[in-house]
Biopython code that builds the backbone (N, CA, C, O; Angstrom):
import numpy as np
from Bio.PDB.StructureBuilder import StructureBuilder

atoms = [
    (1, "UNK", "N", (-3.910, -4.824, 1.651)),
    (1, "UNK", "CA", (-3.384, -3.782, 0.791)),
    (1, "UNK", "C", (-3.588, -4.189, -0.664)),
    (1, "UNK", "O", (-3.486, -5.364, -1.015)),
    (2, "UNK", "N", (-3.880, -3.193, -1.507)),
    (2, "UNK", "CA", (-4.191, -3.239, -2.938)),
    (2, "UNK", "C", (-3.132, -3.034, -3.715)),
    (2, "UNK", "O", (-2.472, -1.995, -3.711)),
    (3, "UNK", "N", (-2.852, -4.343, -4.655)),
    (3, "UNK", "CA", (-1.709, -3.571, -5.950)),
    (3, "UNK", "C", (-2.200, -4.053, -6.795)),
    (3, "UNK", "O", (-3.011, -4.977, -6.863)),
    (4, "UNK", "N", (-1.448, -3.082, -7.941)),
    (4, "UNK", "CA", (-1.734, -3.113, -9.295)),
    (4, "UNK", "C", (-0.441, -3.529, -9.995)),
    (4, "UNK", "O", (0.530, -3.841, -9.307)),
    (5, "UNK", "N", (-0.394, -3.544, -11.020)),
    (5, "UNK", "CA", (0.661, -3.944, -12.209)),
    (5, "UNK", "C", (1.005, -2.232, -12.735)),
    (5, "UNK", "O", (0.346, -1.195, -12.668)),
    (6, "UNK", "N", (2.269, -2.542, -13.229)),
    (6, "UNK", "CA", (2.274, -1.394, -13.814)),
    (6, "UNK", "C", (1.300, -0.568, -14.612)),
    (6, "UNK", "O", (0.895, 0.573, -14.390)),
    (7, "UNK", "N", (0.927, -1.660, -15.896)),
    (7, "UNK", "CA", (0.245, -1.669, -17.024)),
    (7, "UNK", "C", (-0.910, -1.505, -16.120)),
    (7, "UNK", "O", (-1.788, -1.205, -16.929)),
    (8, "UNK", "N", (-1.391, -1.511, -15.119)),
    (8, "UNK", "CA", (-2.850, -1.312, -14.838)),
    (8, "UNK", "C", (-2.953, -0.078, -14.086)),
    (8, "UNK", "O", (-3.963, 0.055, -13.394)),
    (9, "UNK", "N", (-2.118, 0.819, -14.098)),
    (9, "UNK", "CA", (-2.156, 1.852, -13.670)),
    (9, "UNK", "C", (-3.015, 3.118, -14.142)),
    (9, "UNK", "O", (-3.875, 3.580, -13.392)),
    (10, "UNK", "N", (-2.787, 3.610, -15.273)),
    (10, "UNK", "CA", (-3.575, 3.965, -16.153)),
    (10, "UNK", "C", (-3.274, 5.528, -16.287)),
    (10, "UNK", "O", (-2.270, 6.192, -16.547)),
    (11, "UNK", "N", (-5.091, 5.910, -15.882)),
    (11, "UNK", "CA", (-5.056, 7.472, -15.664)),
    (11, "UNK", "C", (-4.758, 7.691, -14.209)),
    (11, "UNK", "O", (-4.973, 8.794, -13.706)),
    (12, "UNK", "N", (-4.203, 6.549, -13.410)),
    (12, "UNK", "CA", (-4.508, 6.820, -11.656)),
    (12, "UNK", "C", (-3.182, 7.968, -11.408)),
    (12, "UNK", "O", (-2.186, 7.914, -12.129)),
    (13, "UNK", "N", (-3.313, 8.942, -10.354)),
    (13, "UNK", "CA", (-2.287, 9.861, -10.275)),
    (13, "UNK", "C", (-1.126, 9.060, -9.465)),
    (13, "UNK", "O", (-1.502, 8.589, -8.391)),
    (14, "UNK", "N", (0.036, 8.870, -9.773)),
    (14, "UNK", "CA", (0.926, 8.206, -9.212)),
    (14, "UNK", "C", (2.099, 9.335, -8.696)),
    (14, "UNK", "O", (2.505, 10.342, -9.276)),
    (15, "UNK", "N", (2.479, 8.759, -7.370)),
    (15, "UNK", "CA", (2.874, 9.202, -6.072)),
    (15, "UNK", "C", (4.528, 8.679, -6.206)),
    (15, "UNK", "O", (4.464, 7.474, -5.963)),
    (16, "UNK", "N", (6.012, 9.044, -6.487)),
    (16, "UNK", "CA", (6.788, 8.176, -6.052)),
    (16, "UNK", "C", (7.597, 8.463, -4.876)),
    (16, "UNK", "O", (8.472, 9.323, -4.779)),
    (17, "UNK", "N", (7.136, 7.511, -3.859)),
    (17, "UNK", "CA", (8.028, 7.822, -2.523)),
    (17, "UNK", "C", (9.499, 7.485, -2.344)),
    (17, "UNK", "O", (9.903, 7.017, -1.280)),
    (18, "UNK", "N", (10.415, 7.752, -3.519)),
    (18, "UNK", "CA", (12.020, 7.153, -3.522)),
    (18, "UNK", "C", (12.282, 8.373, -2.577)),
    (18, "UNK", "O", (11.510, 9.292, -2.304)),
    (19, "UNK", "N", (13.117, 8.232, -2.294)),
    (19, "UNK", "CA", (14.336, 9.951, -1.955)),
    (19, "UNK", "C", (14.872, 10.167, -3.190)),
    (19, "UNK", "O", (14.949, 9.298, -4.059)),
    (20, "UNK", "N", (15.316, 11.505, -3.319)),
    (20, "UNK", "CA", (15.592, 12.669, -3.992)),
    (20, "UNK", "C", (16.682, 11.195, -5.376)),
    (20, "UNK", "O", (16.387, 10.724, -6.475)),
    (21, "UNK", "N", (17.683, 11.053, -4.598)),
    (21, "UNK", "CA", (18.697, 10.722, -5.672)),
    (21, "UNK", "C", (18.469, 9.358, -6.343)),
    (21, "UNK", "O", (19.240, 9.008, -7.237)),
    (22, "UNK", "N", (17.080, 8.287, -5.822)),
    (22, "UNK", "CA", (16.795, 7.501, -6.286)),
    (22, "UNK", "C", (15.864, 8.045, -8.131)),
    (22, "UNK", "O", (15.785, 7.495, -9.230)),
    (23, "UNK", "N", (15.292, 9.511, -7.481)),
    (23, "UNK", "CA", (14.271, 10.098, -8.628)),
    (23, "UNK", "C", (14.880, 10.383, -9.281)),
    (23, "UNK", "O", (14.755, 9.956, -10.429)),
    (24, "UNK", "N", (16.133, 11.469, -8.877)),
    (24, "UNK", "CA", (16.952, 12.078, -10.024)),
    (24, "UNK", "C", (17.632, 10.847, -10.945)),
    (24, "UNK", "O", (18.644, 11.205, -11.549)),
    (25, "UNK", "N", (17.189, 9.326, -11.159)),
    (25, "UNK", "CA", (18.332, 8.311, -11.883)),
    (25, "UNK", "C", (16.772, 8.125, -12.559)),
    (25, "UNK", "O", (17.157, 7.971, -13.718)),
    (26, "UNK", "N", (15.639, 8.053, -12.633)),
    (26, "UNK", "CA", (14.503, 7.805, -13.359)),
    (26, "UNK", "C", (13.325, 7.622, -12.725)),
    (26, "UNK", "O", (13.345, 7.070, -11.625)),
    (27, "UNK", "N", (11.985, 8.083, -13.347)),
    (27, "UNK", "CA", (10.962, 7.659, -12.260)),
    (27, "UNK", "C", (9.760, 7.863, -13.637)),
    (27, "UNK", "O", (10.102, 8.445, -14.667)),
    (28, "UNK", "N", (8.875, 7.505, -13.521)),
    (28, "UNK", "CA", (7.320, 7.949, -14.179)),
    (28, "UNK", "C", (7.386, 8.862, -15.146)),
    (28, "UNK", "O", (8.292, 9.546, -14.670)),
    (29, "UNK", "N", (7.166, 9.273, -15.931)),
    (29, "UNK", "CA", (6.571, 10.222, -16.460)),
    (29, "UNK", "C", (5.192, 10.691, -15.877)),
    (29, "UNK", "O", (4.240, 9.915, -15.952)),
    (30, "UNK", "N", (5.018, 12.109, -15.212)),
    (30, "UNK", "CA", (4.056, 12.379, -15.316)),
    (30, "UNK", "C", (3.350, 11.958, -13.477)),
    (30, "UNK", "O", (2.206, 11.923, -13.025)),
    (31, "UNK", "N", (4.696, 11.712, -12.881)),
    (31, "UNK", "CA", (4.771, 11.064, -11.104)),
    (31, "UNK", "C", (4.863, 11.970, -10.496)),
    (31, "UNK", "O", (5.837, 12.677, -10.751)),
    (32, "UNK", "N", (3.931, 12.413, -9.410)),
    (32, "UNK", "CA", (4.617, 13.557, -8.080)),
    (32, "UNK", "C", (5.593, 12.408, -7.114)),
    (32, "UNK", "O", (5.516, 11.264, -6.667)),
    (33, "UNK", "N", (6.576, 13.630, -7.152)),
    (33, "UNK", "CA", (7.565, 13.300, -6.067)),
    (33, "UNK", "C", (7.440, 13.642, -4.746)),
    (33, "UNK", "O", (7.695, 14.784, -4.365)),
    (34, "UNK", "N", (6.936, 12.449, -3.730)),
    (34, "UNK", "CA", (6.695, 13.176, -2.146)),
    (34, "UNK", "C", (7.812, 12.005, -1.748)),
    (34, "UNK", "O", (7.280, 10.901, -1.861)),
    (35, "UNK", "N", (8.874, 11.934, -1.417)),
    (35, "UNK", "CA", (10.045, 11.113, -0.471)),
    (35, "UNK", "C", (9.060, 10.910, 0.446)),
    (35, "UNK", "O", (8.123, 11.667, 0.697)),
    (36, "UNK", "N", (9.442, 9.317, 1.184)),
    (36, "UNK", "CA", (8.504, 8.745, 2.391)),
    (36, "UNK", "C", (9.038, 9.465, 3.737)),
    (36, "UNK", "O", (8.508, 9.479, 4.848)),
    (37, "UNK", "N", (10.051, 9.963, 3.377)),
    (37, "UNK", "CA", (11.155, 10.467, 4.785)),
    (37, "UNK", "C", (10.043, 12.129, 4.717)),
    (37, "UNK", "O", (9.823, 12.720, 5.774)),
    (38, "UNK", "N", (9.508, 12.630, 3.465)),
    (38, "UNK", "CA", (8.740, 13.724, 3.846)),
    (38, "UNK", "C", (7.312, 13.290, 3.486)),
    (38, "UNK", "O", (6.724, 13.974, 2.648)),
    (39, "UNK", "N", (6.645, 12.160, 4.059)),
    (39, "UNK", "CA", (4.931, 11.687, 3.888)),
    (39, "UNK", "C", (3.993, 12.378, 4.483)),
    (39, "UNK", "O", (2.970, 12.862, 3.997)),
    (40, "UNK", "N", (4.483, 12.409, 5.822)),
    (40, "UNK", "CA", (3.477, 13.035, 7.103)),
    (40, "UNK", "C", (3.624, 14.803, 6.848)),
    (40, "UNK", "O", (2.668, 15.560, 7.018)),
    (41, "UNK", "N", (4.644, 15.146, 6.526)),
    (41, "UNK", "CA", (4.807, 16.558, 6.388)),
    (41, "UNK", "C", (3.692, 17.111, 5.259)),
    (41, "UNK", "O", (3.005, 18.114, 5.451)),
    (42, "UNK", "N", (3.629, 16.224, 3.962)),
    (42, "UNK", "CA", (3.222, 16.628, 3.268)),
    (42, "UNK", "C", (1.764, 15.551, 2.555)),
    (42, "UNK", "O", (1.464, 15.608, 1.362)),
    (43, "UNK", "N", (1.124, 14.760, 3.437)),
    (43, "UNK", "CA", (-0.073, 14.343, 3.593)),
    (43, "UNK", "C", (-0.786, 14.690, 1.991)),
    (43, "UNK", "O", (-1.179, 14.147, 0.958)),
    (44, "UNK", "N", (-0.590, 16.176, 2.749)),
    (44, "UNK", "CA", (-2.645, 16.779, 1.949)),
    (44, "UNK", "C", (-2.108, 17.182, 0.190)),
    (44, "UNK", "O", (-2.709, 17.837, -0.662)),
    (45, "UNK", "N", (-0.908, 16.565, 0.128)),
    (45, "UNK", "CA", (-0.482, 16.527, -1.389)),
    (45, "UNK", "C", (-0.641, 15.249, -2.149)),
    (45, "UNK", "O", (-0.527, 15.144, -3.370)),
    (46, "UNK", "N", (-0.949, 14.174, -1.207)),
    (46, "UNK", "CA", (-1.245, 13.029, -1.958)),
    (46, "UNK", "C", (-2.447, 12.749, -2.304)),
    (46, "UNK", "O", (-3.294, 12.653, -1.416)),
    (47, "UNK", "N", (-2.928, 12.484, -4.140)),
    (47, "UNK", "CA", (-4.187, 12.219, -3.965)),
    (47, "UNK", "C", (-4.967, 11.183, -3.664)),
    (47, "UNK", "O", (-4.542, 10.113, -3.229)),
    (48, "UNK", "N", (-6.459, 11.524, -3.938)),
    (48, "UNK", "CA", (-7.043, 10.455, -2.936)),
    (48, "UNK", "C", (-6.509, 9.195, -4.806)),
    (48, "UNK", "O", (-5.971, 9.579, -5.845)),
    (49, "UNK", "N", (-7.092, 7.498, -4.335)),
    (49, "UNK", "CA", (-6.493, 7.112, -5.274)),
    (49, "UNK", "C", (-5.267, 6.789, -5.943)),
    (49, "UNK", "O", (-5.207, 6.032, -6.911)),
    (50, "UNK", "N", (-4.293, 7.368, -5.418)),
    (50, "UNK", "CA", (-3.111, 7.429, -6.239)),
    (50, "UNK", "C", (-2.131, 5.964, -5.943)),
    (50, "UNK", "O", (-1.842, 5.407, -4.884)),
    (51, "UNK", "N", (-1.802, 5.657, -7.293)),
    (51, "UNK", "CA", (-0.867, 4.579, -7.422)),
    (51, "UNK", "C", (0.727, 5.008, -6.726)),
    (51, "UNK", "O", (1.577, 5.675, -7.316)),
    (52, "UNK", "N", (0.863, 4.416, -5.289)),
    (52, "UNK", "CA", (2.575, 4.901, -4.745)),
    (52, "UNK", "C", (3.406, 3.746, -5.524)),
    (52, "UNK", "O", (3.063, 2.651, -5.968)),
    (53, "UNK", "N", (4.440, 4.330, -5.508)),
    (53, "UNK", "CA", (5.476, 3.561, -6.523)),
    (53, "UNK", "C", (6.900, 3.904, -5.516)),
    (53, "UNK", "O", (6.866, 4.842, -4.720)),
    (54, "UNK", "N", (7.940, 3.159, -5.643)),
    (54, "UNK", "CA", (9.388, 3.013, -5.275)),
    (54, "UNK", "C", (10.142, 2.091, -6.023)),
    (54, "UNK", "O", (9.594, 1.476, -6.938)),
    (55, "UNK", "N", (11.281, 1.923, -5.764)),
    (55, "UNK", "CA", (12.165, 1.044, -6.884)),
    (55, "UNK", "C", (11.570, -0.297, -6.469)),
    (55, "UNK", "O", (11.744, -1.050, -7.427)),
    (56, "UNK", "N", (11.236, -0.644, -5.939)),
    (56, "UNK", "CA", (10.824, -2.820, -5.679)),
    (56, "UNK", "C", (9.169, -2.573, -5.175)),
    (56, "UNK", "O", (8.320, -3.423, -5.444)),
    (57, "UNK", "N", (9.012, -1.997, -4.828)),
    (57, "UNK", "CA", (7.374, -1.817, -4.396)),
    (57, "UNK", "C", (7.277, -1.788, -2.683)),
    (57, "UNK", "O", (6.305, -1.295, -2.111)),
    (58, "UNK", "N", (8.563, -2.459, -1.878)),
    (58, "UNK", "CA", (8.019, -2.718, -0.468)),
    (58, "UNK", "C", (7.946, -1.445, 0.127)),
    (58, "UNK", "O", (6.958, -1.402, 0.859)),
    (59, "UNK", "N", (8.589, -0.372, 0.119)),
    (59, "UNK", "CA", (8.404, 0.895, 0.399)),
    (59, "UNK", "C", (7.320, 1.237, 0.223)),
    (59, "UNK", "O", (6.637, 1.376, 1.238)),
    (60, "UNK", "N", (6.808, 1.463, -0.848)),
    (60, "UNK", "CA", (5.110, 2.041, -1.145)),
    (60, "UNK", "C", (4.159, 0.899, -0.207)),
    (60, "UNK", "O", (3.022, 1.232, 0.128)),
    (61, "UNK", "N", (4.669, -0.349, 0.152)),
    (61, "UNK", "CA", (3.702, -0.895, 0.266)),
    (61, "UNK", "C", (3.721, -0.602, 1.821)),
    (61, "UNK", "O", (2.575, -0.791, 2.227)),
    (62, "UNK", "N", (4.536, -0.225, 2.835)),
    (62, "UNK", "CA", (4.439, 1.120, 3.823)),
    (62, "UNK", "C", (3.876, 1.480, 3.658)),
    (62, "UNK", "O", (2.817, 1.082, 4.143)),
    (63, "UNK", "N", (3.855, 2.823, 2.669)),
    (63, "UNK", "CA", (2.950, 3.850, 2.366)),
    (63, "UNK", "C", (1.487, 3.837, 2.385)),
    (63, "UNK", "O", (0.666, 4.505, 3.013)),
    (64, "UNK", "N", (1.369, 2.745, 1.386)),
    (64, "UNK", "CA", (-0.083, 2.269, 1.595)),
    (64, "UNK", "C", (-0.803, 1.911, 2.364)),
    (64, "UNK", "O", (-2.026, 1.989, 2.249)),
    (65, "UNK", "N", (-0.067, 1.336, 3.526)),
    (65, "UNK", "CA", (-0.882, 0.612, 3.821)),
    (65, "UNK", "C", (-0.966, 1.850, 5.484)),
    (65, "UNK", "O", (-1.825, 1.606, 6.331)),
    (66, "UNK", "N", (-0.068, 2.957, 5.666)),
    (66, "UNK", "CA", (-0.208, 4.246, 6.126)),
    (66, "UNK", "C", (-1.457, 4.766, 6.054)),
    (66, "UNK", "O", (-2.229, 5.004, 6.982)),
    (67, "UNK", "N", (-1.627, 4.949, 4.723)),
    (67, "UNK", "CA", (-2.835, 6.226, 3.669)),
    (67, "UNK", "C", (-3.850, 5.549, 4.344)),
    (67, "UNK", "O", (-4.676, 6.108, 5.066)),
    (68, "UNK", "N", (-3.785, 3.950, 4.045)),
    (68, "UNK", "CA", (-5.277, 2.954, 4.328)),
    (68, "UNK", "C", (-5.439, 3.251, 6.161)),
    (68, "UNK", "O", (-6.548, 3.473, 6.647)),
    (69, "UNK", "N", (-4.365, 3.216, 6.883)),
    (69, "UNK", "CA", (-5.142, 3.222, 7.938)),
    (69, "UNK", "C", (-5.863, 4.753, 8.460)),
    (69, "UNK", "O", (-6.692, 4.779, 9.369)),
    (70, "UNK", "N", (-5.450, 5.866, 7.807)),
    (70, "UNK", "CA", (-6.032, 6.920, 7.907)),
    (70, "UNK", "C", (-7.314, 7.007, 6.887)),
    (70, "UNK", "O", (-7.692, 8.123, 6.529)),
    (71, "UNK", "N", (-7.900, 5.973, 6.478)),
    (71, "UNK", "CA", (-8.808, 6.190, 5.730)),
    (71, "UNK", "C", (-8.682, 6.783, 4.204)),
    (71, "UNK", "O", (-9.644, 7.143, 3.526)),
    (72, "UNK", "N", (-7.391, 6.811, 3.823)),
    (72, "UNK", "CA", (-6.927, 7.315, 2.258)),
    (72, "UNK", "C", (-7.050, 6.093, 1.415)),
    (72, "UNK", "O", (-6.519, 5.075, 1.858)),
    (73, "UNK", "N", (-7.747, 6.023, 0.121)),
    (73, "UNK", "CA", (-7.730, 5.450, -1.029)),
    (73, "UNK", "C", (-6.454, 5.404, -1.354)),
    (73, "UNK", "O", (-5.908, 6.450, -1.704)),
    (74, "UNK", "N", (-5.830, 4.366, -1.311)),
    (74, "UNK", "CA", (-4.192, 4.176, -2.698)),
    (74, "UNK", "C", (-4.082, 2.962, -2.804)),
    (74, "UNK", "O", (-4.698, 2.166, -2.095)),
    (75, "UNK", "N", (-3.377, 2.689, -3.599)),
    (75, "UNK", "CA", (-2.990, 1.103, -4.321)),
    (75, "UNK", "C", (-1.416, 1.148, -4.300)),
    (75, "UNK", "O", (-0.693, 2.121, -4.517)),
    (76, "UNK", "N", (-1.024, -0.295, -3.949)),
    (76, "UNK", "CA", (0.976, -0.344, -4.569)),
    (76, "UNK", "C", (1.298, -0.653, -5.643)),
    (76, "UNK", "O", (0.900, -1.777, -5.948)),
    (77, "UNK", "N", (1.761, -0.237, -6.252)),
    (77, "UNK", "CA", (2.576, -0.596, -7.712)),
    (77, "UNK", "C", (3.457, -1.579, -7.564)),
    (77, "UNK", "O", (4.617, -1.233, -7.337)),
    (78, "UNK", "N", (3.148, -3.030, -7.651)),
    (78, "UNK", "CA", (3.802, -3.952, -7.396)),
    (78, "UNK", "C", (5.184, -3.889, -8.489)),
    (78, "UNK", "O", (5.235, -3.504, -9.657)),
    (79, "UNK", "N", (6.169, -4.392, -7.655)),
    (79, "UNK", "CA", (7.494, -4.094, -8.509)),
    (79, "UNK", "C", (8.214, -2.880, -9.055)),
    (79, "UNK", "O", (9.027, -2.714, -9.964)),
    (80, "UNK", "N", (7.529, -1.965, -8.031)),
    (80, "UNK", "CA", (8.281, -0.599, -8.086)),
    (80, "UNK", "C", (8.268, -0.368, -9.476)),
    (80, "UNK", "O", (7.662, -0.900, -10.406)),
    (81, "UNK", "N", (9.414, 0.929, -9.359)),
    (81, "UNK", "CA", (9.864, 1.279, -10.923)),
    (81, "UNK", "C", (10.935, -0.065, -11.354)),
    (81, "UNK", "O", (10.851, -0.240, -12.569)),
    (82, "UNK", "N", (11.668, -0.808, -10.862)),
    (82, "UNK", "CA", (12.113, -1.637, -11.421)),
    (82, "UNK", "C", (11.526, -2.073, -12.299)),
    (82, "UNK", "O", (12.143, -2.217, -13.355)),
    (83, "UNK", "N", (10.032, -2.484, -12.233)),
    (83, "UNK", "CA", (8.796, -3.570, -12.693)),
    (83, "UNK", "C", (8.014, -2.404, -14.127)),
    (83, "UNK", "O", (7.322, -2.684, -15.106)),
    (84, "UNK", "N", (8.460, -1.324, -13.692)),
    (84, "UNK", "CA", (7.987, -0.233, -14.643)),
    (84, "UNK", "C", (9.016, -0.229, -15.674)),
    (84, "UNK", "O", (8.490, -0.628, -16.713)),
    (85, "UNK", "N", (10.049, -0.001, -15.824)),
    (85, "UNK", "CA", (10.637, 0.170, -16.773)),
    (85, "UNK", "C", (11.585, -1.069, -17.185)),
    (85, "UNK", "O", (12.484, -0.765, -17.969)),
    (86, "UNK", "N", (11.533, -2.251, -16.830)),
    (86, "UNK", "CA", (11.562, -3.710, -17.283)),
    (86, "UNK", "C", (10.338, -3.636, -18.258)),
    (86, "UNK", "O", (10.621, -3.968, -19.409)),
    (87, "UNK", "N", (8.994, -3.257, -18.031)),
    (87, "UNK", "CA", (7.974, -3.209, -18.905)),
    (87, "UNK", "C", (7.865, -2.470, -19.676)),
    (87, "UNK", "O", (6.873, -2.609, -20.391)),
    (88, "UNK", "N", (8.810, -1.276, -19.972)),
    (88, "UNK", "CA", (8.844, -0.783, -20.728)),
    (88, "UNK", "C", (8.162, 1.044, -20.858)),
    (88, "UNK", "O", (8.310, 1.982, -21.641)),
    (89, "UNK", "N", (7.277, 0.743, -19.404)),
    (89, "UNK", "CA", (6.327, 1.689, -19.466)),
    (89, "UNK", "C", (7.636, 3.402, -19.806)),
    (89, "UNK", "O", (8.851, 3.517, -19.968)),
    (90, "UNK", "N", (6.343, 4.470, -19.758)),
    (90, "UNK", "CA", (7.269, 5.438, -20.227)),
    (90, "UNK", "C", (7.571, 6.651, -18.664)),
    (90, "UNK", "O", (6.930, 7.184, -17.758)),
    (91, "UNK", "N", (8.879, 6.562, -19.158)),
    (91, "UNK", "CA", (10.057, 6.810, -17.808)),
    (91, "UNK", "C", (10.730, 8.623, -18.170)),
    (91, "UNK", "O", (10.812, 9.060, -19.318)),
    (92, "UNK", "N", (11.122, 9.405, -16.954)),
    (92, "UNK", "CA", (12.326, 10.140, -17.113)),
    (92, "UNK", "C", (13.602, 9.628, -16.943)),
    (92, "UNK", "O", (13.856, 9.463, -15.749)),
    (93, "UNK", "N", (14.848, 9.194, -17.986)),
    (93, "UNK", "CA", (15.460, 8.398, -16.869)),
    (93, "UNK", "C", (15.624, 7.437, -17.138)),
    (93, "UNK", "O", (15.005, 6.954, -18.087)),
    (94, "UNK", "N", (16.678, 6.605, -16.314)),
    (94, "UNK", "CA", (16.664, 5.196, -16.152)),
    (94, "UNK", "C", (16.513, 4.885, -14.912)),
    (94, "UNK", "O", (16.515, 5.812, -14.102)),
    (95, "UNK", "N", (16.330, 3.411, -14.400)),
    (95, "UNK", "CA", (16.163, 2.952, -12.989)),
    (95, "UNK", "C", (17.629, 2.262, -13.255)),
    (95, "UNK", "O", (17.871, 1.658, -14.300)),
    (96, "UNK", "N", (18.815, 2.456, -11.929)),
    (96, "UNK", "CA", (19.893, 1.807, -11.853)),
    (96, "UNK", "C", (19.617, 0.471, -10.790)),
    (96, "UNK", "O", (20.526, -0.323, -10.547)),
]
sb = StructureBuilder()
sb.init_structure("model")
sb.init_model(0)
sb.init_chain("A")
sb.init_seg("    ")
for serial, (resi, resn, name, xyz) in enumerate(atoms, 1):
    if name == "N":
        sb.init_residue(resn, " ", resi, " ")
    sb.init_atom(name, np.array(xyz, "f"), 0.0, 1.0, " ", f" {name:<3s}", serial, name[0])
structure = sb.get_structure()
């Protein structure tokens, strides 16, 4: 499985698989929200490429490594949003 750093994320379209009330406390600027509890339902919304993100990263790194065995391009955002907004990157929000 592939991760990146926050900071190396870039222009990649980023995915965050928290549930609902983890997003509503802060997440990405500029992140689709697909919950992992709704992944399979909603597949053909994730793009190919896309950086998955969660609060610590091990969740996405599920995800990923999901997408990869169906043949989907994605990377983990090592250190979740924790690791995102410790860095400063730009957020809706705070991470509690």
């Amino acid at each position: 499985m592939r991760e990146i750093t926050p900071a190396e994320v870039a222009d990649l379209p980023i995915v965050d698989v928290r549930e609902q009330h983890e997003w509503d406390l802060g997440h990405a600027i500029g992140a689709v929200h697909i919950p992992m509890s709704d992944l399979i339902a909603r597949l053909d919304e994730v793009p190919d490429g896309a950086a998955i993100i969660c609060r610590s990263g091990a969740r996405s790194g599920q995800v990923v490594a999901y997408l990869e065995q169906r043949g989907a391009d994605a990377v983990n955002v090592a250190g979740g949003t924790l690791r995102w907004a410790a860095e400063g990157r730009p957020m809706v929000g705070t991470v509690a």
